[in-house]
mmCIF file as Biopython writes it, N, C-alpha, C and O atoms, coordinates in Angstrom:
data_model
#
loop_
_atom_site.group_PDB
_atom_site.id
_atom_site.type_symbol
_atom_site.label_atom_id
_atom_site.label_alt_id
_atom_site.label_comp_id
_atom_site.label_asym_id
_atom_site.label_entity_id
_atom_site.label_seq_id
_atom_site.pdbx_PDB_ins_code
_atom_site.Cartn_x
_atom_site.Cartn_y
_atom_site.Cartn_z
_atom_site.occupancy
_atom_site.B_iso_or_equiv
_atom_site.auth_seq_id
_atom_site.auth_asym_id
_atom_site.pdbx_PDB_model_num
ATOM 1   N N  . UNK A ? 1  ? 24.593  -18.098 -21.082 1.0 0.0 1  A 1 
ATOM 2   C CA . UNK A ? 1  ? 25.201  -17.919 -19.786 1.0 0.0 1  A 1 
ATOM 3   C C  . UNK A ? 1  ? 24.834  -16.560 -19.196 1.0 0.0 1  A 1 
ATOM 4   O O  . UNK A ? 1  ? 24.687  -16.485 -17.976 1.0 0.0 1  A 1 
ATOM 5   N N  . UNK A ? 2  ? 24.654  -15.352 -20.054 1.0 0.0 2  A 1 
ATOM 6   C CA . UNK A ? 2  ? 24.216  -14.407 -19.531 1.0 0.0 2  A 1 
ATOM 7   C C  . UNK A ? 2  ? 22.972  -14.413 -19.025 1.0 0.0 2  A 1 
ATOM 8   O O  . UNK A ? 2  ? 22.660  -13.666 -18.097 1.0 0.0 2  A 1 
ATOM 9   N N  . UNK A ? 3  ? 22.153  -15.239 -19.573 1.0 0.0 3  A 1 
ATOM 10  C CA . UNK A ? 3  ? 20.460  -15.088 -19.219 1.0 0.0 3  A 1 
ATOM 11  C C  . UNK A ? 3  ? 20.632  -15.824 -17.462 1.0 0.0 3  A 1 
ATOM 12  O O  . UNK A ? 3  ? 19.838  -15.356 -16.646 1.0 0.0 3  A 1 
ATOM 13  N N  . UNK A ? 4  ? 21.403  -16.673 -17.057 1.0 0.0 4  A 1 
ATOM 14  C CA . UNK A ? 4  ? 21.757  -17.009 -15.769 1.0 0.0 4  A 1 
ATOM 15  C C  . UNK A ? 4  ? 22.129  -16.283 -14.962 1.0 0.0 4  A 1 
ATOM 16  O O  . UNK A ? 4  ? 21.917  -16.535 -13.776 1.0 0.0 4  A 1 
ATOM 17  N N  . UNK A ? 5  ? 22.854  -15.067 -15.387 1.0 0.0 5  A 1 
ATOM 18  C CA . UNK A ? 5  ? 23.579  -14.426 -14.269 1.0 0.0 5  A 1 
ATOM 19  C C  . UNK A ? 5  ? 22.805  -13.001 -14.214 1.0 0.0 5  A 1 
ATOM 20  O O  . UNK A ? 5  ? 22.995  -12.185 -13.313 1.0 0.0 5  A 1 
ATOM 21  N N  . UNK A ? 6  ? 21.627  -12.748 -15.635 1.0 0.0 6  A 1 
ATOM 22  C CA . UNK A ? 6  ? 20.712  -12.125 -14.903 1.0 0.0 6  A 1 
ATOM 23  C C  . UNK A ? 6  ? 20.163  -12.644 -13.755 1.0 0.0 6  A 1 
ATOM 24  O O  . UNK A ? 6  ? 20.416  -12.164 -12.651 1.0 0.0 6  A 1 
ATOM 25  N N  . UNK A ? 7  ? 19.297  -13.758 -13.952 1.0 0.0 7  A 1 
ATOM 26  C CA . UNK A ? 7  ? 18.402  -14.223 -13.171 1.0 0.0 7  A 1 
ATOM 27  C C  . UNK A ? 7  ? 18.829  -14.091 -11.899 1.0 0.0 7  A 1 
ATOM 28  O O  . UNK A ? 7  ? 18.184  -13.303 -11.206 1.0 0.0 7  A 1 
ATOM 29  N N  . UNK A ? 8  ? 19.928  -14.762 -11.302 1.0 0.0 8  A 1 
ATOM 30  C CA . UNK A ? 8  ? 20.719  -14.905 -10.552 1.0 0.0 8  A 1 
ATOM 31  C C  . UNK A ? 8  ? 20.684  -13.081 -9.852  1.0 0.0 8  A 1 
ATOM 32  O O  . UNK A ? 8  ? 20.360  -12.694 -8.729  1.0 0.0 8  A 1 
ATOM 33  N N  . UNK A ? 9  ? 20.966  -12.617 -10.571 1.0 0.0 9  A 1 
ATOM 34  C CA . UNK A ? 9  ? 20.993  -10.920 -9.919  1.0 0.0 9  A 1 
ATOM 35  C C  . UNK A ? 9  ? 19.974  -10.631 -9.338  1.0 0.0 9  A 1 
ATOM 36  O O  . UNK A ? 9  ? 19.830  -10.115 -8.229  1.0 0.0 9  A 1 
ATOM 37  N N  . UNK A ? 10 ? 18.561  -11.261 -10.760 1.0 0.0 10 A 1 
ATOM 38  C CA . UNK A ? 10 ? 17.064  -10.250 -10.385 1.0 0.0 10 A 1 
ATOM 39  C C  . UNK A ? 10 ? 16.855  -10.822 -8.385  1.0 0.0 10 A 1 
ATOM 40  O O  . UNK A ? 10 ? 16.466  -10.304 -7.339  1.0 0.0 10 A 1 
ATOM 41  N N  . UNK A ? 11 ? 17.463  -12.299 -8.897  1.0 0.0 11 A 1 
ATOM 42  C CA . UNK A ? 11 ? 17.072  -12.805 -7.645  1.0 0.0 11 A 1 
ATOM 43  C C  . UNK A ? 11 ? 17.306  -12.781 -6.447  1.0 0.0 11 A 1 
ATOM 44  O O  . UNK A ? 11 ? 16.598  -13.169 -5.518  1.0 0.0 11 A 1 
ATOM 45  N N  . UNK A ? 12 ? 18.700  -12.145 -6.437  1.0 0.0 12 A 1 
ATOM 46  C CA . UNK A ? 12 ? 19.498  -11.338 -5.047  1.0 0.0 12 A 1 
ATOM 47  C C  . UNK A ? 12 ? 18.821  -10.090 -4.958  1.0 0.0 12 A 1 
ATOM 48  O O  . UNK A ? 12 ? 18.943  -9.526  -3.871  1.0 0.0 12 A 1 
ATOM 49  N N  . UNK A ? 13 ? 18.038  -9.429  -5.949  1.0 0.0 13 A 1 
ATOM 50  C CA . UNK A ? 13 ? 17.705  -8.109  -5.622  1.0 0.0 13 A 1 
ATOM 51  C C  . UNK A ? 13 ? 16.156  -8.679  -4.842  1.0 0.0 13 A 1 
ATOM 52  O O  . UNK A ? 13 ? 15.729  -8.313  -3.746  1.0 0.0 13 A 1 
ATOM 53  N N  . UNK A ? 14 ? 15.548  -9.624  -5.752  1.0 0.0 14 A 1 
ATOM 54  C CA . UNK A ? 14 ? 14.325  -9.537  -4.661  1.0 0.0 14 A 1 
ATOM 55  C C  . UNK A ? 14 ? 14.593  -10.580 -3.612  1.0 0.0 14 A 1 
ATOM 56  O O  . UNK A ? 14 ? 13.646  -10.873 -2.882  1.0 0.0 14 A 1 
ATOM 57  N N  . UNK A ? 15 ? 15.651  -11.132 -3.447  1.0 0.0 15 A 1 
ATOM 58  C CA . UNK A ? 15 ? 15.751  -11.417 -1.383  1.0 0.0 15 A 1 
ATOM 59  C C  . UNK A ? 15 ? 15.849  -10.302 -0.809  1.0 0.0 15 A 1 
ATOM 60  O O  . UNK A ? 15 ? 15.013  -9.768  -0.079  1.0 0.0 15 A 1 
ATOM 61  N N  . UNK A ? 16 ? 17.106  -9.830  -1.192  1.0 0.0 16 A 1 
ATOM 62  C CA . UNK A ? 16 ? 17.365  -8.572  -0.338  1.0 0.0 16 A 1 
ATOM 63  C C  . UNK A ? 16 ? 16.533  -7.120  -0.170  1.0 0.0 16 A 1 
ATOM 64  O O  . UNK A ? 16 ? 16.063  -6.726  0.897   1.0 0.0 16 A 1 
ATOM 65  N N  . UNK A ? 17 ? 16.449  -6.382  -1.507  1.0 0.0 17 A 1 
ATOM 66  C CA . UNK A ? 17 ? 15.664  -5.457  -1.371  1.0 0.0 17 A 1 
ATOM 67  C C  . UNK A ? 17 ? 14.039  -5.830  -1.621  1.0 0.0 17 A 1 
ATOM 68  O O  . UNK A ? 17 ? 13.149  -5.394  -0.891  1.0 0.0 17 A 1 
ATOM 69  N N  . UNK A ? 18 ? 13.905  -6.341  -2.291  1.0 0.0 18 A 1 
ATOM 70  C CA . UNK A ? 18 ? 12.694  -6.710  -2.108  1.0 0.0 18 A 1 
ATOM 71  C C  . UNK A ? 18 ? 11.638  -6.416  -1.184  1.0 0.0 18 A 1 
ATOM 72  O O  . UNK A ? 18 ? 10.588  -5.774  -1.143  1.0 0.0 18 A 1 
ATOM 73  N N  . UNK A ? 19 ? 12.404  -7.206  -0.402  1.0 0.0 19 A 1 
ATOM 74  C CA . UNK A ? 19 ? 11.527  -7.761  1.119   1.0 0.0 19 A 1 
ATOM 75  C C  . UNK A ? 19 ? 11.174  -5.935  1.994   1.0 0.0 19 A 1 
ATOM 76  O O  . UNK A ? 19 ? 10.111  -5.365  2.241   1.0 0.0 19 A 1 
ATOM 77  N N  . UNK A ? 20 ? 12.110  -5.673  2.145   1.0 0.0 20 A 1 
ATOM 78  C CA . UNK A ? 20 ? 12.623  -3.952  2.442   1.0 0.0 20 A 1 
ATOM 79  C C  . UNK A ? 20 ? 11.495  -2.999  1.877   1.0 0.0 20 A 1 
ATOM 80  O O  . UNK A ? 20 ? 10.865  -2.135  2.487   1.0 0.0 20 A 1 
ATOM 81  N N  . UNK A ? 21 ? 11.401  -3.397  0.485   1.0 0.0 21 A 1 
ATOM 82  C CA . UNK A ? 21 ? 10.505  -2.501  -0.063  1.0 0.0 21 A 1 
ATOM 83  C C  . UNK A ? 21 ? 8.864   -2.907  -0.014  1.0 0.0 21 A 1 
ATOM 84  O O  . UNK A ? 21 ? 8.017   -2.014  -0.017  1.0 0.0 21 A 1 
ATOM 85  N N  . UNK A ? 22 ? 8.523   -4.233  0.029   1.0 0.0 22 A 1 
ATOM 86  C CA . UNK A ? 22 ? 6.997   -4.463  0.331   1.0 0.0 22 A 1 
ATOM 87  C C  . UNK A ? 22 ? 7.009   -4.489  1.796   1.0 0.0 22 A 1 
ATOM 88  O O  . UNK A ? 22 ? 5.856   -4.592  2.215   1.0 0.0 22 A 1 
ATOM 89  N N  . UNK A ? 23 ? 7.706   -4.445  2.543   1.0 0.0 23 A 1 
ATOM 90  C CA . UNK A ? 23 ? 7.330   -3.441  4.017   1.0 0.0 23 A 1 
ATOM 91  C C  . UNK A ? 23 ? 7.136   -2.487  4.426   1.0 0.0 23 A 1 
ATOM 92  O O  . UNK A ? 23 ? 6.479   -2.121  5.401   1.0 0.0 23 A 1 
ATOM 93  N N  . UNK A ? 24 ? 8.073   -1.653  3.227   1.0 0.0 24 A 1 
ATOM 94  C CA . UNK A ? 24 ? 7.812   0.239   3.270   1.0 0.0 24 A 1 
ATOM 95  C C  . UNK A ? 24 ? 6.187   0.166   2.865   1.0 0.0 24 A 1 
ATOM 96  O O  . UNK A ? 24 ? 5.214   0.783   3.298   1.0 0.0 24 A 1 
ATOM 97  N N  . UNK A ? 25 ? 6.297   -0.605  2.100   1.0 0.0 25 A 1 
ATOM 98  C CA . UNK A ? 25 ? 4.629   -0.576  1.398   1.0 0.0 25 A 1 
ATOM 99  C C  . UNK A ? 25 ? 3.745   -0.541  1.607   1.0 0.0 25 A 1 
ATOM 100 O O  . UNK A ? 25 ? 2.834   0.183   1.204   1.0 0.0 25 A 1 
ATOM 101 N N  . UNK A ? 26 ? 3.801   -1.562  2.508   1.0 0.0 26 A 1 
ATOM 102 C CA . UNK A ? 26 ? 2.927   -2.092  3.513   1.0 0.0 26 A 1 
ATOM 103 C C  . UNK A ? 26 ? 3.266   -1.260  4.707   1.0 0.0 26 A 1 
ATOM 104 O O  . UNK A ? 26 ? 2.260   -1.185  5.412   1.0 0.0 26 A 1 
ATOM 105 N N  . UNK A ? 27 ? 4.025   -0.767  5.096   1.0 0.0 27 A 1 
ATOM 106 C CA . UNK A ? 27 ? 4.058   0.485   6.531   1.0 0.0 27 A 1 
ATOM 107 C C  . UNK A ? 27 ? 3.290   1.553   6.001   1.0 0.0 27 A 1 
ATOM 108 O O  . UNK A ? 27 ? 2.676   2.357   6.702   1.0 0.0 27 A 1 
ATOM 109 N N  . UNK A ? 28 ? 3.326   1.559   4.684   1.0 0.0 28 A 1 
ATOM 110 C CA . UNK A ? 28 ? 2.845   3.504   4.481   1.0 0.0 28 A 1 
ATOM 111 C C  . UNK A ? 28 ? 1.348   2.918   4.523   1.0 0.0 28 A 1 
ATOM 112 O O  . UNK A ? 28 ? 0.460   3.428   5.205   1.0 0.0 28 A 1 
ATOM 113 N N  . UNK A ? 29 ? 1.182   1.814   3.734   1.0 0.0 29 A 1 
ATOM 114 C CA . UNK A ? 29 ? -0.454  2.088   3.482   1.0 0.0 29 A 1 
ATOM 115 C C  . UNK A ? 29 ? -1.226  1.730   4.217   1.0 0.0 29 A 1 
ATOM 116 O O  . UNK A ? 29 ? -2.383  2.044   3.937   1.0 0.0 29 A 1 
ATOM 117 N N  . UNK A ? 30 ? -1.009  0.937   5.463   1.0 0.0 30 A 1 
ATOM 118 C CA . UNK A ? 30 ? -1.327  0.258   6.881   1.0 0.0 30 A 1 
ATOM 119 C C  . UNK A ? 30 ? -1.486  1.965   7.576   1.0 0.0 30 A 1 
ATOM 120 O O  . UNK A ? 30 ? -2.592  2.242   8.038   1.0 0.0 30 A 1 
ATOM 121 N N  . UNK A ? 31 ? -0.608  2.827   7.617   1.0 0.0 31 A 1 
ATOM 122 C CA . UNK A ? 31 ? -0.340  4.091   8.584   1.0 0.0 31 A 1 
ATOM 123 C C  . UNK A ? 31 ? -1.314  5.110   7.680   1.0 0.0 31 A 1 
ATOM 124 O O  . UNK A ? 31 ? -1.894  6.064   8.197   1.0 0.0 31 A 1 
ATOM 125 N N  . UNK A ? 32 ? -1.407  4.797   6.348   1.0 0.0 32 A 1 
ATOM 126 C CA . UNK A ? 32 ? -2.106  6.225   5.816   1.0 0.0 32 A 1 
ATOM 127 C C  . UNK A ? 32 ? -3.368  6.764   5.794   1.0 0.0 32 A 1 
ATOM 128 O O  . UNK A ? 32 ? -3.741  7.747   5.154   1.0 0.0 32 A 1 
ATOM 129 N N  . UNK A ? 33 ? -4.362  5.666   6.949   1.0 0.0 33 A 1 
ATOM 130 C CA . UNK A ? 33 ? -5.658  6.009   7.621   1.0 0.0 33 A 1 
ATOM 131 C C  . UNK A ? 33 ? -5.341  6.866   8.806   1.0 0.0 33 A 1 
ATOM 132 O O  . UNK A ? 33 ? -6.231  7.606   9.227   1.0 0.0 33 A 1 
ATOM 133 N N  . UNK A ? 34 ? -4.610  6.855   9.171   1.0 0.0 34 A 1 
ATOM 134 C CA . UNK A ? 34 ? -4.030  7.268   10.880  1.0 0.0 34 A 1 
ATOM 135 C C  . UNK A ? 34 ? -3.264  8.489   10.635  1.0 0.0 34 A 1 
ATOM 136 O O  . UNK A ? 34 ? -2.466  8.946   11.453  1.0 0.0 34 A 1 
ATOM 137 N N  . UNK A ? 35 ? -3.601  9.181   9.122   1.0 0.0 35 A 1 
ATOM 138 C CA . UNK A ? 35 ? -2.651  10.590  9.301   1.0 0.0 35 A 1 
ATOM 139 C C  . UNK A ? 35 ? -3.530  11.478  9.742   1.0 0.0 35 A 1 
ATOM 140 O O  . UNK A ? 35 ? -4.749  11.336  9.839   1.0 0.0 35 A 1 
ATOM 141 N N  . UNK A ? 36 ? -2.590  12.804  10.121  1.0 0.0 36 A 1 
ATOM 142 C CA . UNK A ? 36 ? -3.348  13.727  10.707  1.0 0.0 36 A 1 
ATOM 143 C C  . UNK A ? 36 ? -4.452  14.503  8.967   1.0 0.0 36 A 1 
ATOM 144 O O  . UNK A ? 36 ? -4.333  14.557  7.743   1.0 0.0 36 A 1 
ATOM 145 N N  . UNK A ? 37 ? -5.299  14.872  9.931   1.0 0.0 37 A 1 
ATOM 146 C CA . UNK A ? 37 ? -6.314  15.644  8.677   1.0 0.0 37 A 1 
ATOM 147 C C  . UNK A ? 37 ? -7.064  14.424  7.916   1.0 0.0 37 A 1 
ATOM 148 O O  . UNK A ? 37 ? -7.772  14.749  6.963   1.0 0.0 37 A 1 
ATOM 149 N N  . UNK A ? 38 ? -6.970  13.005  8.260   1.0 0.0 38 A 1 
ATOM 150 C CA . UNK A ? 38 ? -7.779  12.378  7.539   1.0 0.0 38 A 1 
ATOM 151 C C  . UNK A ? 38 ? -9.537  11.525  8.065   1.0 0.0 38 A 1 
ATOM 152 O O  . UNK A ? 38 ? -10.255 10.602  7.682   1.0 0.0 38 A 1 
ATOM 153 N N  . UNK A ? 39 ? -9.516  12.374  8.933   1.0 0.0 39 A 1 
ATOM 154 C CA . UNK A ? 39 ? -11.264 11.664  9.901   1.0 0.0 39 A 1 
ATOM 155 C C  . UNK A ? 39 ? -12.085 12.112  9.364   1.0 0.0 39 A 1 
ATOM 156 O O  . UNK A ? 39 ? -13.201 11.606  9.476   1.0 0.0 39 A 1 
ATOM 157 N N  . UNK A ? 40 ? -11.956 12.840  8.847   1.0 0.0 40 A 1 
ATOM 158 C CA . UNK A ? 40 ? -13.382 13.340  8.201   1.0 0.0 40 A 1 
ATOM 159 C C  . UNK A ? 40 ? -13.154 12.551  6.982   1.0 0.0 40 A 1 
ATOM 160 O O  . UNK A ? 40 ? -13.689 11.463  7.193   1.0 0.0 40 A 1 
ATOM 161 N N  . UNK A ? 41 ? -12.700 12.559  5.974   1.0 0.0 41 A 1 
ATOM 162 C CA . UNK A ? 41 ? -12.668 11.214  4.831   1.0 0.0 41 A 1 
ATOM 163 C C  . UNK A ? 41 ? -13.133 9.904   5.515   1.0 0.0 41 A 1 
ATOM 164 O O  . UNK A ? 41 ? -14.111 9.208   5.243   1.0 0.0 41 A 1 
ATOM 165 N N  . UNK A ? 42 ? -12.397 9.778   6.258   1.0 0.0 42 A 1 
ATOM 166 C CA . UNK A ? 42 ? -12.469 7.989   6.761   1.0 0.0 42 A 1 
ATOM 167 C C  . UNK A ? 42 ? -13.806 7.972   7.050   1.0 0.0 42 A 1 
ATOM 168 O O  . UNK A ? 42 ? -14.346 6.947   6.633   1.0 0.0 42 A 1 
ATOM 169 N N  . UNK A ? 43 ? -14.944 9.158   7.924   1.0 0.0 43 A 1 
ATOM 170 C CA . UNK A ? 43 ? -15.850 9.001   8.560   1.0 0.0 43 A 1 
ATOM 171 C C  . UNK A ? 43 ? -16.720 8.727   7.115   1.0 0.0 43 A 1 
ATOM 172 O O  . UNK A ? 43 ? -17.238 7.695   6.690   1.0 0.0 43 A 1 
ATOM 173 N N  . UNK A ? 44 ? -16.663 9.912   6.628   1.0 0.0 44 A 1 
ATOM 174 C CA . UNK A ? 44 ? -17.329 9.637   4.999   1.0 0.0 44 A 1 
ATOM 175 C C  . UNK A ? 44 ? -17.475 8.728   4.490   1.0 0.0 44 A 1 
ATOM 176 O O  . UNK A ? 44 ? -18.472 8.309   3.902   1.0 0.0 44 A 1 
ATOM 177 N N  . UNK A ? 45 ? -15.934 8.038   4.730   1.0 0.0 45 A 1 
ATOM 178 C CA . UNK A ? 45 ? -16.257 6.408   3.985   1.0 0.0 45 A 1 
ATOM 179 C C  . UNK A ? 45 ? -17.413 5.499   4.625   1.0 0.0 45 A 1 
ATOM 180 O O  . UNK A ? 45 ? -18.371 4.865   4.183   1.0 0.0 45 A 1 
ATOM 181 N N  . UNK A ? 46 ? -16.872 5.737   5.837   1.0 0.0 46 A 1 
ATOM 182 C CA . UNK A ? 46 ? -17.544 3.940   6.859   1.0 0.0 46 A 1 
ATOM 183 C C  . UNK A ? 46 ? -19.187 4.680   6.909   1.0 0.0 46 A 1 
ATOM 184 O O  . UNK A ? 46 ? -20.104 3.934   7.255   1.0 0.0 46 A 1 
ATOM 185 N N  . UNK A ? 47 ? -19.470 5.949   6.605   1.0 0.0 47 A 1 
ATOM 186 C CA . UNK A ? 47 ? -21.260 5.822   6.668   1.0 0.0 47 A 1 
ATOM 187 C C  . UNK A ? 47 ? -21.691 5.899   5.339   1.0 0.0 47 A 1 
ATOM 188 O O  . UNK A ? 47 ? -22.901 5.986   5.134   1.0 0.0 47 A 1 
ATOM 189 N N  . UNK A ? 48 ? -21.032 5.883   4.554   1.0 0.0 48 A 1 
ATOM 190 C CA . UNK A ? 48 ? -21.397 6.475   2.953   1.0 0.0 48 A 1 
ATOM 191 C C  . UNK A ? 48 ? -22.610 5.401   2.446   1.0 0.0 48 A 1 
ATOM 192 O O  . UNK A ? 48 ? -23.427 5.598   1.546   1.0 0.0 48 A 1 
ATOM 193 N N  . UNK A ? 49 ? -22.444 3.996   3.459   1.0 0.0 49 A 1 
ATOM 194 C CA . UNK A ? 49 ? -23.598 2.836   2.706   1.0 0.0 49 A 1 
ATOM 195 C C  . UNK A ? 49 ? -24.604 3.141   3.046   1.0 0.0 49 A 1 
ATOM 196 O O  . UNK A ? 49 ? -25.560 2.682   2.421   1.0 0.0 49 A 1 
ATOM 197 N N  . UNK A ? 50 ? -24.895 4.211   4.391   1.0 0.0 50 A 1 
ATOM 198 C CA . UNK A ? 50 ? -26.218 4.647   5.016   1.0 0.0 50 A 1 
ATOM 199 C C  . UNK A ? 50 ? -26.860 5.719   4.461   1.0 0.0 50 A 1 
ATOM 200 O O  . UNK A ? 50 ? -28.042 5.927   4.736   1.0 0.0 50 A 1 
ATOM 201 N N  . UNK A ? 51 ? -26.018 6.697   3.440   1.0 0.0 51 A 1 
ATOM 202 C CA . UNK A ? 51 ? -26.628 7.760   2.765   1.0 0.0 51 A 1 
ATOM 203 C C  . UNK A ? 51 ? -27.953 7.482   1.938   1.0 0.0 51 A 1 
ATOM 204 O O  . UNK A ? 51 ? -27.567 6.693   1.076   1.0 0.0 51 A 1 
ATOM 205 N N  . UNK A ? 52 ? -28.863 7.632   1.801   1.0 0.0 52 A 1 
ATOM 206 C CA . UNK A ? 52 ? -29.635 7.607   0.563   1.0 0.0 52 A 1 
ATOM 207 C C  . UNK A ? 52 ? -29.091 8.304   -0.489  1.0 0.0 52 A 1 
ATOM 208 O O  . UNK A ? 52 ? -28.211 9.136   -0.264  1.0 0.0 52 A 1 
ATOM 209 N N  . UNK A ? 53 ? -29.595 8.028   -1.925  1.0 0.0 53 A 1 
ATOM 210 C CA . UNK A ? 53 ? -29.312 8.713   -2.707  1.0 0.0 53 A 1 
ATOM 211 C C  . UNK A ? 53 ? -29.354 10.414  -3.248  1.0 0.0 53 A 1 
ATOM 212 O O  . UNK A ? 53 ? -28.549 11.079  -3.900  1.0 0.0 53 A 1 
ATOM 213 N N  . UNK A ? 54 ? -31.041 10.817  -2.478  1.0 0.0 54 A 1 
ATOM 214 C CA . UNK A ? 54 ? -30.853 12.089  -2.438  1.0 0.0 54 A 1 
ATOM 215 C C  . UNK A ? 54 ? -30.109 12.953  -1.479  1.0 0.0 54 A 1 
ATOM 216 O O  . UNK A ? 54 ? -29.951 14.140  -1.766  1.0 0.0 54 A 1 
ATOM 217 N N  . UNK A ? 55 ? -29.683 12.515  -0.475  1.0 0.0 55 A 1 
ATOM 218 C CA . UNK A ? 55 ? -28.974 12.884  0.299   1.0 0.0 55 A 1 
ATOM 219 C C  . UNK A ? 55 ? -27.581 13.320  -0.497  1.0 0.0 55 A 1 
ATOM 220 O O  . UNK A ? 55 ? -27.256 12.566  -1.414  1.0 0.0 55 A 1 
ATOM 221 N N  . UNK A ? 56 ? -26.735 14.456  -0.235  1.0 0.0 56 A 1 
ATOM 222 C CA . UNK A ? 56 ? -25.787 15.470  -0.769  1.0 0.0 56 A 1 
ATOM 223 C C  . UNK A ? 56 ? -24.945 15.157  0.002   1.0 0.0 56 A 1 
ATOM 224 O O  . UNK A ? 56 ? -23.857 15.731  -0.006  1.0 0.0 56 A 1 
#
């Protein structure tokens, strides 16, 4: 009977918080291209396939 009224708990925690928390999740890591101080990384990334190898 106890193994039920875990379940039962885990399962109110992921309706409720759950949901709450893979949105924070998804807000931070959706927003964390768009912080300040990060264009020069991002630019780095999106040409990095055009570098040659000797290129520094």
């Amino acid at each position: 009977m106890s193994d039920h009224s875990f379940y039962d708990a885990l399962r109110h925690l992921a309706d409720s918080w759950g949901l709450l928390i893979m949105m924070f999740v998804f807000s931070v890591l959706a927003a964390w291209p768009f912080r300040p101080g990060a264009r020069e990384r991002n630019e780095d990334a999106a040409t990095m396939i055009f570098k040659d190898e000797n290129d520094g």
